[in-house]
C-alpha positions in Angstrom: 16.6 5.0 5.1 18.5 2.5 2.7 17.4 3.4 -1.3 17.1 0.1 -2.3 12.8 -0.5 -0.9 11.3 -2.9 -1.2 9.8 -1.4 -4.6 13.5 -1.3 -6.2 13.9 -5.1 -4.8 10.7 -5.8 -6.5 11.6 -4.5 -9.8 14.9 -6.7 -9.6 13.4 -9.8 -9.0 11.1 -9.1 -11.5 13.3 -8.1 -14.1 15.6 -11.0 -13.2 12.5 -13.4 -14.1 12.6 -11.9 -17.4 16.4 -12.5 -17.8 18.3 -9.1 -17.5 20.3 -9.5 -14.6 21.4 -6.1 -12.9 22.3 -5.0 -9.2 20.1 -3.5 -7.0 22.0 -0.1 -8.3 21.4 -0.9 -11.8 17.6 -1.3 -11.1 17.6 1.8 -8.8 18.9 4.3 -11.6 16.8 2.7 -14.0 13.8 3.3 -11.9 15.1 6.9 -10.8 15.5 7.5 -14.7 12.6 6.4 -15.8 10.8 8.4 -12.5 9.5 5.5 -11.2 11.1 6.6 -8.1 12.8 9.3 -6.3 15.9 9.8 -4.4 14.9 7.8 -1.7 13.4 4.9 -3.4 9.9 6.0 -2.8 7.3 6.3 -6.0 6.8 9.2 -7.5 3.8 11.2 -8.0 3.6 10.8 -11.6 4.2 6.8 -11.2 1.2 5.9 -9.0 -0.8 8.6 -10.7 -0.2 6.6 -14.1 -0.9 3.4 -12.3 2.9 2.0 -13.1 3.4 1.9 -8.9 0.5 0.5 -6.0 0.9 2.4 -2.9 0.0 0.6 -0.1 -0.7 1.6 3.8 1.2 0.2 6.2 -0.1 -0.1 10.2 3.4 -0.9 11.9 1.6 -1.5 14.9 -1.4 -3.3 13.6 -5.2 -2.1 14.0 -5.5 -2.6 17.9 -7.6 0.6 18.5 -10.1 -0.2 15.7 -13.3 -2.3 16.8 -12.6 -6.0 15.3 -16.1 -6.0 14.2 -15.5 -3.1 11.9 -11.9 -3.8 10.9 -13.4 -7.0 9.2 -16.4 -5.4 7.5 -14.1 -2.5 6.1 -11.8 -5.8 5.0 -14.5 -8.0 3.7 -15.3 -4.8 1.4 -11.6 -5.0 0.0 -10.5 -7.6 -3.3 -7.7 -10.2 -2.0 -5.2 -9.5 -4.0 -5.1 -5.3 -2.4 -3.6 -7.5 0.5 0.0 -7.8 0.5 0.9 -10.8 3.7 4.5 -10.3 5.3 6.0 -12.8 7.2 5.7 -10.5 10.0 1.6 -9.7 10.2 1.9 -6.6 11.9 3.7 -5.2 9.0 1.7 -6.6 6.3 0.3 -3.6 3.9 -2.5 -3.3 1.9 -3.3 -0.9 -0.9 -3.9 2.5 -0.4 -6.7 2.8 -3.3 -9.0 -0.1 -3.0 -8.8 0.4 0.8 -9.9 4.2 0.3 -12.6 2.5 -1.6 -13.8 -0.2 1.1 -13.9 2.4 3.5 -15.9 4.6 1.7 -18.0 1.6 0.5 -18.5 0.4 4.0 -19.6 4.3 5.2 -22.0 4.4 2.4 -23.6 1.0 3.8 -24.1 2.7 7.1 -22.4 -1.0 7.7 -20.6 0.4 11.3 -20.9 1.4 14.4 -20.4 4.7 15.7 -17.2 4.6 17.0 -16.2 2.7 13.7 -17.3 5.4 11.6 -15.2 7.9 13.3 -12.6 6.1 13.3 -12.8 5.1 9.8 -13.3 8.5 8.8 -9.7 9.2 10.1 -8.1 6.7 8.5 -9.7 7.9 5.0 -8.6 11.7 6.1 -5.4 9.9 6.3 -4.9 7.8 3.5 -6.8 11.1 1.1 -3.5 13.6 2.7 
């Protein structure tokens, strides 16, 4: 697992739009010293609990077991911009707290089927471990 995620790419782009121009190192011990991040690259606690870092969910393989029906209601239930598009679909992510919130939403509308609601429900287990 490299250090530099996409999260520490991010910063550097984003940084370099602003004019200060540092490697991907650079922007990886500012982010560890500021505890955006840990070791690894990954968020910390403190960051997306403050807001300052999204987390989103990825499905590597996509959502073939889920009903389409109920895959698209649970999505119609989440704001556009919670969607992050790759240019590899199947690895696109979307974030983890307004999709917590369409699925509860969409289980509080009674608005799927059985199967979808169990299904559902393990996914929100998931995404609340």
């Amino acid at each position: 697992m490299t250090k530099y995620t996409p999260l520490v790419k991010d910063m550097q782009k984003n940084l370099k739009k602003q004019g200060y121009h540092l490697s991907l190192e650079q922007t990886y011990q500012y982010l560890l010293k500021a505890n955006f991040i840990d070791a690894d690259g990954q968020p910390t606690e403190w960051a997306i609990e403050n807001g300052y870092v999204g987390v989103e969910y990825y499905y590597p393989q996509g959502m073939l077991t889920q009903d389409e029906s109920d895959m698209l209601t649970v999505l119609r239930y989440l704001p556009q911009n919670a969607i992050h598009y790759n240019d590899r679909p199947n690895l696109s992510g979307i974030d983890k707290e307004p999709l917590k919130k369409a699925i509860k939403q969409a289980l509080h509308d009674d608005a799927l089927s059985i199967n979808g609601r169990k299904k559902w429900k393990n996914v929100l287990l998931d995404l609340e471990a």
